[in-house]
TORKOL-4160 file (C-alpha; in steps of 0.2 Angstrom, whole numbers, padded with zeros to 4 digits, m for minus):
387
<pt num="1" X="m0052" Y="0293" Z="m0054"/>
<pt num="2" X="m0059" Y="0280" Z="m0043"/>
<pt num="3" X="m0059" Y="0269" Z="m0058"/>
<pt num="4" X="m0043" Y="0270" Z="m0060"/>
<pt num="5" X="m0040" Y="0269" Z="m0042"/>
<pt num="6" X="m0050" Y="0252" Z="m0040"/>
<pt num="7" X="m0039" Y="0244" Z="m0057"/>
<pt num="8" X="m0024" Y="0248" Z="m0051"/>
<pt num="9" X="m0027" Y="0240" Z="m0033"/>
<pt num="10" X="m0034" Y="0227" Z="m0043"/>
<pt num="11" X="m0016" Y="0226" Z="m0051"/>
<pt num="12" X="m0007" Y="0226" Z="m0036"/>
<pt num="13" X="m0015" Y="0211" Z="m0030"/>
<pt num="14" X="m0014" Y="0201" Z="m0042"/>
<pt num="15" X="0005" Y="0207" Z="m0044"/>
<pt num="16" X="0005" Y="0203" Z="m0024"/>
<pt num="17" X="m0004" Y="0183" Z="m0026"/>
<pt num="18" X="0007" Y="0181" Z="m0042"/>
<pt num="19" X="0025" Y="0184" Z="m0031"/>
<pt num="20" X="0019" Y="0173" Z="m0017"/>
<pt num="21" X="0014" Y="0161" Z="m0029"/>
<pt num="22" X="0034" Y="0162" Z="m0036"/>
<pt num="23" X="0042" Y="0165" Z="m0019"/>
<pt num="24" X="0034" Y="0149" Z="m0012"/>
<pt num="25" X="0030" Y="0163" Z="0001"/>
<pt num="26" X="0012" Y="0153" Z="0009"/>
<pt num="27" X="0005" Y="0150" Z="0024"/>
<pt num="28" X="0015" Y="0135" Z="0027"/>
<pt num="29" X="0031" Y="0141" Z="0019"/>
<pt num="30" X="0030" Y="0156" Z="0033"/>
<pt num="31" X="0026" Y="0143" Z="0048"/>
<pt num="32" X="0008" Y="0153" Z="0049"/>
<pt num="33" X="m0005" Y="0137" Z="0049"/>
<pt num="34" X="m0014" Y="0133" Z="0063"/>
<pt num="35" X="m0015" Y="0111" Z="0057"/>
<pt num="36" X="m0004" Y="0101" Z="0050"/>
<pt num="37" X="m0011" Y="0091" Z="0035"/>
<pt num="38" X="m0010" Y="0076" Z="0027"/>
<pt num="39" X="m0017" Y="0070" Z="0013"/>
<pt num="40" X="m0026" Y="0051" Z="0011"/>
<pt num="41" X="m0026" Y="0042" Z="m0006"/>
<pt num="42" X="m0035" Y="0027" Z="m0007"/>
<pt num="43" X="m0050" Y="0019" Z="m0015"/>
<pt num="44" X="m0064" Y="0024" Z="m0002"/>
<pt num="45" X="m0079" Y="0018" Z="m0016"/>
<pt num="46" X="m0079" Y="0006" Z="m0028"/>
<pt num="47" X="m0075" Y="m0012" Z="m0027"/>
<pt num="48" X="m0058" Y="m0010" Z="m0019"/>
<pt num="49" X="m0068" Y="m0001" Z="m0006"/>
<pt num="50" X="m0063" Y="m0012" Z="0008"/>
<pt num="51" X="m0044" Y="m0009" Z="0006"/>
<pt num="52" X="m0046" Y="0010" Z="0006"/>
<pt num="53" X="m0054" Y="0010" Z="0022"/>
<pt num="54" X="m0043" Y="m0001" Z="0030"/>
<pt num="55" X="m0027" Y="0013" Z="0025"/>
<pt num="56" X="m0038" Y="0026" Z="0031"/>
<pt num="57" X="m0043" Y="0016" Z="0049"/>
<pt num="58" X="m0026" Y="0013" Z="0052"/>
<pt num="59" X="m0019" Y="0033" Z="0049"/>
<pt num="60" X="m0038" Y="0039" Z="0059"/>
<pt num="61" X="m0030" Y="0030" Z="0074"/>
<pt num="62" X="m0013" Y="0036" Z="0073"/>
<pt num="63" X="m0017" Y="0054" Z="0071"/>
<pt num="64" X="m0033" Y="0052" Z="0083"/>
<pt num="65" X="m0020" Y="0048" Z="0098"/>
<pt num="66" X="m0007" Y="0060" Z="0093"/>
<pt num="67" X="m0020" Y="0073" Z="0094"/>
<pt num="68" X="m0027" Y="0067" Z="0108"/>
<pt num="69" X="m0008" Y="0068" Z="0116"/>
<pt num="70" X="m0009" Y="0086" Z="0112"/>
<pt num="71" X="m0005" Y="0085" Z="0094"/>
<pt num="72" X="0012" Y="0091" Z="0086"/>
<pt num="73" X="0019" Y="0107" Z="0099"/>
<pt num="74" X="0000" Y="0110" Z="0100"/>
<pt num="75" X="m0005" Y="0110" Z="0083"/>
<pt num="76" X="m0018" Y="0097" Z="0077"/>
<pt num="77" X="m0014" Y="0086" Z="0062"/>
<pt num="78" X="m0030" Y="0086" Z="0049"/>
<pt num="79" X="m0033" Y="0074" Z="0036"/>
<pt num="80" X="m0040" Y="0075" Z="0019"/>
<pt num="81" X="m0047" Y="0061" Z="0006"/>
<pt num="82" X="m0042" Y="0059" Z="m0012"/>
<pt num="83" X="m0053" Y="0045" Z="m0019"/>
<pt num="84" X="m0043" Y="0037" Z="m0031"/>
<pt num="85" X="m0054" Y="0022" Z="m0034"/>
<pt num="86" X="m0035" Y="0011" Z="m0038"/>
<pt num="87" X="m0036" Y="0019" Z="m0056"/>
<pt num="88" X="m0022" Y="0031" Z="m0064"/>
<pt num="89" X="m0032" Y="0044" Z="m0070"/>
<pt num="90" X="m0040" Y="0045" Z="m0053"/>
<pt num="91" X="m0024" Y="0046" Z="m0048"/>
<pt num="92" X="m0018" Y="0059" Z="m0055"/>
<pt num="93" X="m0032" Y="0070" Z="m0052"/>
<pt num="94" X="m0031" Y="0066" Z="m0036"/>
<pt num="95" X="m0013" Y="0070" Z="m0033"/>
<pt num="96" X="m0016" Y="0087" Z="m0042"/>
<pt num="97" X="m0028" Y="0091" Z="m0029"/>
<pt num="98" X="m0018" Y="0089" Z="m0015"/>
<pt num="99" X="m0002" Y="0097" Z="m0024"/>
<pt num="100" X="m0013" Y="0113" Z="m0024"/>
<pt num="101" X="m0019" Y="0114" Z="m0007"/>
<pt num="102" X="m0001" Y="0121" Z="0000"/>
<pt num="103" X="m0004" Y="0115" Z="0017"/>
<pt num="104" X="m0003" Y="0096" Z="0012"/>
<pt num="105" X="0012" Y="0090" Z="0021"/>
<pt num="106" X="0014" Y="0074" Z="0013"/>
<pt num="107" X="0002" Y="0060" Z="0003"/>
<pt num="108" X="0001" Y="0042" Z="0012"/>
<pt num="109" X="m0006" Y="0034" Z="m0004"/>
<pt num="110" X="m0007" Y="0027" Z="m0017"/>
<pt num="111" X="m0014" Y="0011" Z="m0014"/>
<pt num="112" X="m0011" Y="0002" Z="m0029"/>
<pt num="113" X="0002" Y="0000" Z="m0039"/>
<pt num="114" X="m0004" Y="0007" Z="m0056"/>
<pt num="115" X="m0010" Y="0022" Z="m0048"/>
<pt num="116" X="0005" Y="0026" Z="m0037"/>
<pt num="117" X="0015" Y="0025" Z="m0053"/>
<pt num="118" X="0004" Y="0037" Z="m0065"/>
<pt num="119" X="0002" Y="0051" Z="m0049"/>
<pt num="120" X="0022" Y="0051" Z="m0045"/>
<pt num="121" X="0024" Y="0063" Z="m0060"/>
<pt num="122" X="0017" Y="0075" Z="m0051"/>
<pt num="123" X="0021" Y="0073" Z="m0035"/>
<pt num="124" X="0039" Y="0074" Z="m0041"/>
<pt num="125" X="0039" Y="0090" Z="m0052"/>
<pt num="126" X="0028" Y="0099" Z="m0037"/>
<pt num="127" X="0038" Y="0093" Z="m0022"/>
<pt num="128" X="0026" Y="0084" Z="m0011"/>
<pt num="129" X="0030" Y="0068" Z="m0004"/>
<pt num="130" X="0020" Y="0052" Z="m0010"/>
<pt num="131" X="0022" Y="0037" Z="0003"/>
<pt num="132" X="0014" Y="0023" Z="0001"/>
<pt num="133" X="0009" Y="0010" Z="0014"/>
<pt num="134" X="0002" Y="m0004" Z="0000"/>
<pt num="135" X="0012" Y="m0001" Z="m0017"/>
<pt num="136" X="0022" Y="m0017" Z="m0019"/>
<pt num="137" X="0028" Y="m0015" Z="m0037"/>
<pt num="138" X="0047" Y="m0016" Z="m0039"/>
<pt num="139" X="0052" Y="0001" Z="m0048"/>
<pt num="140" X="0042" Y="0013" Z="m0039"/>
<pt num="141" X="0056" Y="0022" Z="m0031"/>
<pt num="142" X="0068" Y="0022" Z="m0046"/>
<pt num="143" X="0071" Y="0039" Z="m0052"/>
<pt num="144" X="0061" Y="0049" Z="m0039"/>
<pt num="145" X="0067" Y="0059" Z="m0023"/>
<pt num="146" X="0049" Y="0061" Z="m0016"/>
<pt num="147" X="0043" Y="0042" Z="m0017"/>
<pt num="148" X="0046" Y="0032" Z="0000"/>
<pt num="149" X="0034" Y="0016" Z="0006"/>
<pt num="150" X="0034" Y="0006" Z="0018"/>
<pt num="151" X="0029" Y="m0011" Z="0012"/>
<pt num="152" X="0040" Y="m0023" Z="0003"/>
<pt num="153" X="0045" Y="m0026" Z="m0015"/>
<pt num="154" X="0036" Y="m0040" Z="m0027"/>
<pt num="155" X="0053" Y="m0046" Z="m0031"/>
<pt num="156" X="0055" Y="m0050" Z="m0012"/>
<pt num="157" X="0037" Y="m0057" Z="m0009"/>
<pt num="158" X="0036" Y="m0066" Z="m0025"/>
<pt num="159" X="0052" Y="m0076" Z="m0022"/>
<pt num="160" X="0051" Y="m0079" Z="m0006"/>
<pt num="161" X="0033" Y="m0086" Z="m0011"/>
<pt num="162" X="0042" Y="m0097" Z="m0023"/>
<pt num="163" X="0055" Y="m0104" Z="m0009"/>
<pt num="164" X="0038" Y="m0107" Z="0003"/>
<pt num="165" X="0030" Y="m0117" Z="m0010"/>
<pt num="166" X="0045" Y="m0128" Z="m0015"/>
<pt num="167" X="0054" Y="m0131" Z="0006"/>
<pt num="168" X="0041" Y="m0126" Z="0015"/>
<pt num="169" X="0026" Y="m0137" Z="0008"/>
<pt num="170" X="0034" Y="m0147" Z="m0005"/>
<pt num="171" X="0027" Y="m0143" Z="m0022"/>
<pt num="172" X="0038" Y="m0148" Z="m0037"/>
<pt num="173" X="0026" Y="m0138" Z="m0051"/>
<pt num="174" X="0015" Y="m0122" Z="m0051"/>
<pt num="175" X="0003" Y="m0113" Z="m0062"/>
<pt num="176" X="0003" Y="m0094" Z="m0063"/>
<pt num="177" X="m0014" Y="m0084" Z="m0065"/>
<pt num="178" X="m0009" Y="m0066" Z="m0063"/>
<pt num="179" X="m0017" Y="m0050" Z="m0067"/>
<pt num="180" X="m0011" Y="m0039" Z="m0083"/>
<pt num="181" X="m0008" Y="m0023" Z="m0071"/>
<pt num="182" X="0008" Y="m0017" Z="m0063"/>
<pt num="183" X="0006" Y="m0026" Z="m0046"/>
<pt num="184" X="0002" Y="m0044" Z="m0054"/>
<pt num="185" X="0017" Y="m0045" Z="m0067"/>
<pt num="186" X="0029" Y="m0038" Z="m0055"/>
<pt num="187" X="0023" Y="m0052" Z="m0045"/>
<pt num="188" X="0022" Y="m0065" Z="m0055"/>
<pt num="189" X="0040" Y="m0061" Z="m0064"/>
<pt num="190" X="0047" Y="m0061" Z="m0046"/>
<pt num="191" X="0037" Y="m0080" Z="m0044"/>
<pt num="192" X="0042" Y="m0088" Z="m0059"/>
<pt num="193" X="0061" Y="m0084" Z="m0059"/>
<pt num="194" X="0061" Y="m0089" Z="m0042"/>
<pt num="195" X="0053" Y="m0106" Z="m0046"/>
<pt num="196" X="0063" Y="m0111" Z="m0060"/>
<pt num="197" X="0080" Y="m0106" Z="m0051"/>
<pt num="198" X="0073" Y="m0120" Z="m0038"/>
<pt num="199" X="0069" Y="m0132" Z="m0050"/>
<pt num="200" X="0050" Y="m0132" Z="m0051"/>
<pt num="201" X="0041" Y="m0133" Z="m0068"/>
<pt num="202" X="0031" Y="m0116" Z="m0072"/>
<pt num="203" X="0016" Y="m0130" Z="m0081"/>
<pt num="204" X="0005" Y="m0114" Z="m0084"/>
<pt num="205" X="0005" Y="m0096" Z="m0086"/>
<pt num="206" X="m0011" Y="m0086" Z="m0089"/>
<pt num="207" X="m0017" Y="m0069" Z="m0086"/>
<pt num="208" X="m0035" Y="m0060" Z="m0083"/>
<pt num="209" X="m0040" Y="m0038" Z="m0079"/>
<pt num="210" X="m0050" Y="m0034" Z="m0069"/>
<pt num="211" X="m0064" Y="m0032" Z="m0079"/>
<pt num="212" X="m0064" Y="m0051" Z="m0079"/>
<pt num="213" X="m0078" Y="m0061" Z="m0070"/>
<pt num="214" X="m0077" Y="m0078" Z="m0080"/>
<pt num="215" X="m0061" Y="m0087" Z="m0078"/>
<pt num="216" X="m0064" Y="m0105" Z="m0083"/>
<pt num="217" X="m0056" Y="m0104" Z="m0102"/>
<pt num="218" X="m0038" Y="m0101" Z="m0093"/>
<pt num="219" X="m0044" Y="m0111" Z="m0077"/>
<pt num="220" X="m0047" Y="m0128" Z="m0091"/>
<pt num="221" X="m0029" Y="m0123" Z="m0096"/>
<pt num="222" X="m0023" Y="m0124" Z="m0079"/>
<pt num="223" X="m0031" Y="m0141" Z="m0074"/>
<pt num="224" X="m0026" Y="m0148" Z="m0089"/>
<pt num="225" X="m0006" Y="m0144" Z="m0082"/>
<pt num="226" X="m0009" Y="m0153" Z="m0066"/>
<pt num="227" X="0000" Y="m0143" Z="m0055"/>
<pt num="228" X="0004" Y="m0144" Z="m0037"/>
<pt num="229" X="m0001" Y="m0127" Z="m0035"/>
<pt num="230" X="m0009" Y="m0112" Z="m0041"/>
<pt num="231" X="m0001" Y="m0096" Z="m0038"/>
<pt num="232" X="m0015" Y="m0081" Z="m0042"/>
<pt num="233" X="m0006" Y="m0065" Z="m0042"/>
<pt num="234" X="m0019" Y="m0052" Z="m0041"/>
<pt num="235" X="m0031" Y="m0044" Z="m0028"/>
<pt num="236" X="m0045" Y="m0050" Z="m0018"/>
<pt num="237" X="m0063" Y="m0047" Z="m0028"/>
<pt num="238" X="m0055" Y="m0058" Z="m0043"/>
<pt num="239" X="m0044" Y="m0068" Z="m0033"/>
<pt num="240" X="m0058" Y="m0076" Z="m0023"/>
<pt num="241" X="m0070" Y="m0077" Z="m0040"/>
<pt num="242" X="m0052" Y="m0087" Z="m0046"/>
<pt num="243" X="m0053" Y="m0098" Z="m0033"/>
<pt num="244" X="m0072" Y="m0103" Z="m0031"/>
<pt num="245" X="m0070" Y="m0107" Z="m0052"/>
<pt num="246" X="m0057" Y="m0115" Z="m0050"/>
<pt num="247" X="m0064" Y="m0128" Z="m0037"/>
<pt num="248" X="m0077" Y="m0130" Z="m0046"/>
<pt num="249" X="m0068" Y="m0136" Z="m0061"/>
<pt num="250" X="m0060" Y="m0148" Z="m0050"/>
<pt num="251" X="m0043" Y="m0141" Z="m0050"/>
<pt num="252" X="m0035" Y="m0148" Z="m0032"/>
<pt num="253" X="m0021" Y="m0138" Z="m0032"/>
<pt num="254" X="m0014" Y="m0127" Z="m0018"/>
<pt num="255" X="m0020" Y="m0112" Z="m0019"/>
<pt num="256" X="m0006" Y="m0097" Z="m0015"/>
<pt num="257" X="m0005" Y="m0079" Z="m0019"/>
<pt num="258" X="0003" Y="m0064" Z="m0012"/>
<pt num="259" X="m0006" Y="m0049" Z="m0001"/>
<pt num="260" X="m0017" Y="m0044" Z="m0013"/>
<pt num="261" X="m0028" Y="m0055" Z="m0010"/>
<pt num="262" X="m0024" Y="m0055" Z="0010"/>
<pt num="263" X="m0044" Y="m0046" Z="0013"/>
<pt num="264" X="m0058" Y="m0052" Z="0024"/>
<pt num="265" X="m0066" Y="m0050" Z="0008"/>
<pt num="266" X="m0057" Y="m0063" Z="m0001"/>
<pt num="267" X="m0064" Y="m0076" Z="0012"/>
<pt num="268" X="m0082" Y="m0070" Z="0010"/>
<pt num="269" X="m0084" Y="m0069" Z="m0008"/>
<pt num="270" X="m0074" Y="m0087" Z="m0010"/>
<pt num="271" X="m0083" Y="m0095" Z="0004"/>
<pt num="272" X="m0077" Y="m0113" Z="0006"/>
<pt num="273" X="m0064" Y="m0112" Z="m0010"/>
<pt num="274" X="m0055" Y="m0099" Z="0002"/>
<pt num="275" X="m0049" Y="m0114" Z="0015"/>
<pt num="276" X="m0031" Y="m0117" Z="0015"/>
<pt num="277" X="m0024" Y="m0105" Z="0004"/>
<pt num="278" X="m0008" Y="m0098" Z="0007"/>
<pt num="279" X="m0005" Y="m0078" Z="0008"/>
<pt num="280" X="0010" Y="m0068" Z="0012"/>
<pt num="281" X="0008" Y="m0052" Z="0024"/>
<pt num="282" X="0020" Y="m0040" Z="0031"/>
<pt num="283" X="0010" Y="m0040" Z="0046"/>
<pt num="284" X="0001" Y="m0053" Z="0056"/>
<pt num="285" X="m0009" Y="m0051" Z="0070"/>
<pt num="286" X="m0007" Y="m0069" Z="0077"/>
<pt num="287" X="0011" Y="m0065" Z="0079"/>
<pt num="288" X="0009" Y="m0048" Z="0086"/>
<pt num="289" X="0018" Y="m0043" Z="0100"/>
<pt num="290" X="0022" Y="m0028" Z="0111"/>
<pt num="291" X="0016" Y="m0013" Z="0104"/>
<pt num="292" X="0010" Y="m0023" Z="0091"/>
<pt num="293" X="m0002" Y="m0031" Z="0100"/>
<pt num="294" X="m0009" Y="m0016" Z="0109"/>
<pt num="295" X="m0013" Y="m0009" Z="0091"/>
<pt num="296" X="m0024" Y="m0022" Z="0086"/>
<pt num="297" X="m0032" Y="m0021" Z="0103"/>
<pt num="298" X="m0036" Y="m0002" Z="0099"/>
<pt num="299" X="m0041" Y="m0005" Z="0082"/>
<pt num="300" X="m0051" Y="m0017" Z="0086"/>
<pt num="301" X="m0061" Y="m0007" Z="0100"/>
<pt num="302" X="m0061" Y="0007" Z="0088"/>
<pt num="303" X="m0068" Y="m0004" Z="0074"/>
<pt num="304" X="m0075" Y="m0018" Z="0079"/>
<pt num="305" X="m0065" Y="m0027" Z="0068"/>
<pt num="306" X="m0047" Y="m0034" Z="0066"/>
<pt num="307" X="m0033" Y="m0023" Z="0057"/>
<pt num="308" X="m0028" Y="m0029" Z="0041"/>
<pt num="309" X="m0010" Y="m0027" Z="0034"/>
<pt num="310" X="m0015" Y="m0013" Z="0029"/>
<pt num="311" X="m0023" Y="m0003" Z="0044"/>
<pt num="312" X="m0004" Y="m0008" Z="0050"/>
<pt num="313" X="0007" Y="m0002" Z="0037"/>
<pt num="314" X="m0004" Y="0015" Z="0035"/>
<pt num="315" X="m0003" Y="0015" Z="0053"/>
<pt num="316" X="0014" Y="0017" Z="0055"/>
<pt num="317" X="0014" Y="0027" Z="0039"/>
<pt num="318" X="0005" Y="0041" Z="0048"/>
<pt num="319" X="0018" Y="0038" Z="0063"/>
<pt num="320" X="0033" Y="0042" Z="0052"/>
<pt num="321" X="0027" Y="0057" Z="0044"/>
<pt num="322" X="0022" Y="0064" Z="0061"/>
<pt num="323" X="0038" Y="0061" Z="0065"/>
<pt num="324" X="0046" Y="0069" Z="0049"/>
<pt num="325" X="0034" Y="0085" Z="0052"/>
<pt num="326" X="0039" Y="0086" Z="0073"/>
<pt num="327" X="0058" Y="0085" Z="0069"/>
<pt num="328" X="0059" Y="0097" Z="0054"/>
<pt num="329" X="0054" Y="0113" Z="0048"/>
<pt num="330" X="0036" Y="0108" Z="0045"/>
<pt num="331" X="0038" Y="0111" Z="0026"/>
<pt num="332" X="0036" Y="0099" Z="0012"/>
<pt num="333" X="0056" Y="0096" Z="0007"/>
<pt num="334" X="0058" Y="0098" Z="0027"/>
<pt num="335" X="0045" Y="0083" Z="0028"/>
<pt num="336" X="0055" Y="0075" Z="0010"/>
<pt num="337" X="0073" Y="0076" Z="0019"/>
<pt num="338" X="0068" Y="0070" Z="0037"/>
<pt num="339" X="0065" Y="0054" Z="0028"/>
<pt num="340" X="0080" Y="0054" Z="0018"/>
<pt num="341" X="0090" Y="0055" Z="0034"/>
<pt num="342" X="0081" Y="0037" Z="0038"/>
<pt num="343" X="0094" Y="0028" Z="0030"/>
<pt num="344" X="0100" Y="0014" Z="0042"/>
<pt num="345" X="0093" Y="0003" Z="0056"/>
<pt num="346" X="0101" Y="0015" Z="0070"/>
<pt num="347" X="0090" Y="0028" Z="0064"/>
<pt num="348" X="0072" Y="0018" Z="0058"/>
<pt num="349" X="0054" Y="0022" Z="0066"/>
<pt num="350" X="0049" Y="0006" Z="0077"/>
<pt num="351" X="0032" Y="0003" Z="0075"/>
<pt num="352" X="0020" Y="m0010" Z="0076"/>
<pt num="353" X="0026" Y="m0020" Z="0058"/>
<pt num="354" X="0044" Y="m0017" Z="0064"/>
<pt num="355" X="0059" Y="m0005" Z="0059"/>
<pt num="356" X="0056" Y="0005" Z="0044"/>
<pt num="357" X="0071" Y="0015" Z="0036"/>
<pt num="358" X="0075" Y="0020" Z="0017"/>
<pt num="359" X="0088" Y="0013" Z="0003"/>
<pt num="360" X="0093" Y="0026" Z="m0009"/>
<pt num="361" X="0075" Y="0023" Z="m0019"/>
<pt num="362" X="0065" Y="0024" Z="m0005"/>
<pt num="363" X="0060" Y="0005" Z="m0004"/>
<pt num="364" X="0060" Y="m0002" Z="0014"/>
<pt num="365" X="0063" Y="m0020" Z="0021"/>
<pt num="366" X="0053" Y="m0028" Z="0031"/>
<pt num="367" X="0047" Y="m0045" Z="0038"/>
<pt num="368" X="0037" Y="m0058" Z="0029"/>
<pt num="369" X="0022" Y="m0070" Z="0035"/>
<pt num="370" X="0012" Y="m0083" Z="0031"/>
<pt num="371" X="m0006" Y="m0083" Z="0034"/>
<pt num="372" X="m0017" Y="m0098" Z="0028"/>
<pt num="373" X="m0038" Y="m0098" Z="0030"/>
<pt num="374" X="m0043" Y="m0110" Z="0042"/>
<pt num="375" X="m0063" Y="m0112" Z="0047"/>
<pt num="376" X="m0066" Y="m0094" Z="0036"/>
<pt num="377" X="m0054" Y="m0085" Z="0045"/>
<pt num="378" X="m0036" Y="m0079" Z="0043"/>
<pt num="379" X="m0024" Y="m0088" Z="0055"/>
<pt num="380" X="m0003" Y="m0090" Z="0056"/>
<pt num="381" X="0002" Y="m0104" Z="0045"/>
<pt num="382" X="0012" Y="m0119" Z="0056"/>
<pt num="383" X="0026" Y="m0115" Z="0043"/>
<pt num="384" X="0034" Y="m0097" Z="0042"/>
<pt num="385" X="0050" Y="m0099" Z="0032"/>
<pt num="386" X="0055" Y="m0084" Z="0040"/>
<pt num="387" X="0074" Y="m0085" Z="0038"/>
């Protein structure tokens, strides 16, 4: 009898956990935890390291003074890691991770591209918000009701780079040197049709992975094209080995590319090849004003170093779903819908990269600049384009 008893209790409970796994009916649903969470996906090891801990500075100091505000009504937002490394299958194991951890709110991530693209599936079919701060590609939003970012789209960085190269400095011809991953070709496709519509001659167009550490076969190609500038569409580690080959080759072009390769690590691993290039960023400390200003102030005393694009994007990543979780019902479609409703400059988030609201994919539109290396560090260019 007691057997039986102790089976059949058994029985119940897994009955009981199978309902609330159908019903939804979790702590979280019920309005029962005592944090609010968030997930982090970013690269925290490996060589793309140094972005990842830039996201995760800028979100630490967001949630860091909310909390130290008094959190939301009292309740104290957590944060948890996902170390994608930048690579789909990371990713997406990632992304199951925090699916099943029911009091994830919402996913600031992915960084990259690639790896916000392979962990959407999931975040999609399970519900759970995935905002990037970083992912620039152009399709990321298509399709999806649960993908948001707040960064712009290659198609707008990459043309825009093409109009700074032809008004702005003058260039007649370019050379393209982009990485064979999402990020790069969207990049690049946005650069090249841009600089042909303006007239300029494409003399080159080559491409690396990011396995690659020897560049000089496609970098003999390039010089033999003479052109006015070379456009690396790629992130840092490769982009500064690009550079330092390719001024060792002799290739005197002007070296451009898009904020990928907008790190301090750029600068440190190309050394004297980094001077002068030319790097769009949707942030820019030089021309931080306002609230703006006082960020980098408080990053810096925090840090001990300047925020990144990044930092300032994850920043007011972690702003905006804060707000999303203050001004719903605190579940995950709650958190989903609030952003939705962001749909016009009236109702945006001001924060320190500007007013962020959603099209109908998600994508936002924000401001772009133009950062140049000048005595190994990154500076305002004189020239903005801005309009």
């Amino acid at each position: 009898m007691k057997r039986f008893l102790s089976v059949t209790k058994v029985c119940i409970m897994i009955i009981a956990v199978t309902v609330m796994a159908f019903t939804g009916c979790s702590k979280r649903e019920k309005g029962e935890a005592s944090v609010y969470k968030l997930g982090v996906a970013a690269p925290f090891t490996g060589q793309y390291s140094e972005y990842g801990n830039m996201v995760y500075n800028g979100i630490e100091l967001k949630v860091d003074q909310v909390n130290a505000a008094g959190g939301i009504n009292g309740k104290m937002i957590e944060l948890d890691k996902g170390d994608e490394l930048c690579d789909p299958k990371e990713a997406a194991i990632v992304a199951q991770k925090f699916i099943a951890d029911d009091e994830i709110l919402a996913v600031i991530g992915h960084l990259c591209s690639s790896a916000t693209l392979a962990a959407q599936t999931y975040y999609d079919e399970a519900g759970l918000v995935e905002f990037s701060p970083t992912s620039t590609q152009v399709d990321i939003g298509k399709g999806s009701i649960w993908t948001f970012r707040d960064v712009y789209r290659d198609d707008f960085q990459g043309k825009f780079l093409a109009k700074y190269a032809k008004e702005a400095i003058g260039k007649k011809s370019v050379a393209i040197f982009y990485e064979n991953n999402d990020y790069g070709i969207g990049l690049k496709n946005a650069f090249e049709e841009r600089a042909r519509e303006l007239g300029m001659k494409v003399k080159a167009v080559e491409a690396y992975t990011s396995q690659d550490t020897d560049f000089t076969s496609q970098l003999a190609k390039i010089k033999d094209s003479k052109p006015g500038v070379l456009f690396i569409a790629g992130l840092y580690n490769e982009g500064a080995l690009i550079a330092a080959q390719a001024r060792q080759l002799g290739i005197s072009a002007q070296i451009m590319g898009g904020d990928g390769i907008g790190s301090p690590g750029y600068i440190d691993n190309a050394a004297k090849a980094a001077e002068g290039t030319l790097i769009t960023q949707p942030f820019l400390l030089d021309a931080a004003t306002g609230k703006a200003k006082e960020f980098g102030k408080a990053f810096r005393e925090r840090y001990s170093k300047d925020p990144d694009w990044m930092a300032a994007t994850s920043y007011d990543a972690a702003g905006i779903l804060i707000d999303a979780i203050k001004n719903s019902d605190a579940t995950r479609r709650g958190v989903r819908n609030y952003l939705a409703s962001m749909d016009s400059r009236e109702k945006g988030y001001y924060g320190v990269t500007g007013i962020t609201y959603f099209d109908e994919n998600g994508d936002c539109y924000k401001p772009i600049y133009v950062m140049t290396v000048k005595d190994g560090k990154f500076v305002a260019a004189k020239k903005q384009l801005l309009d």
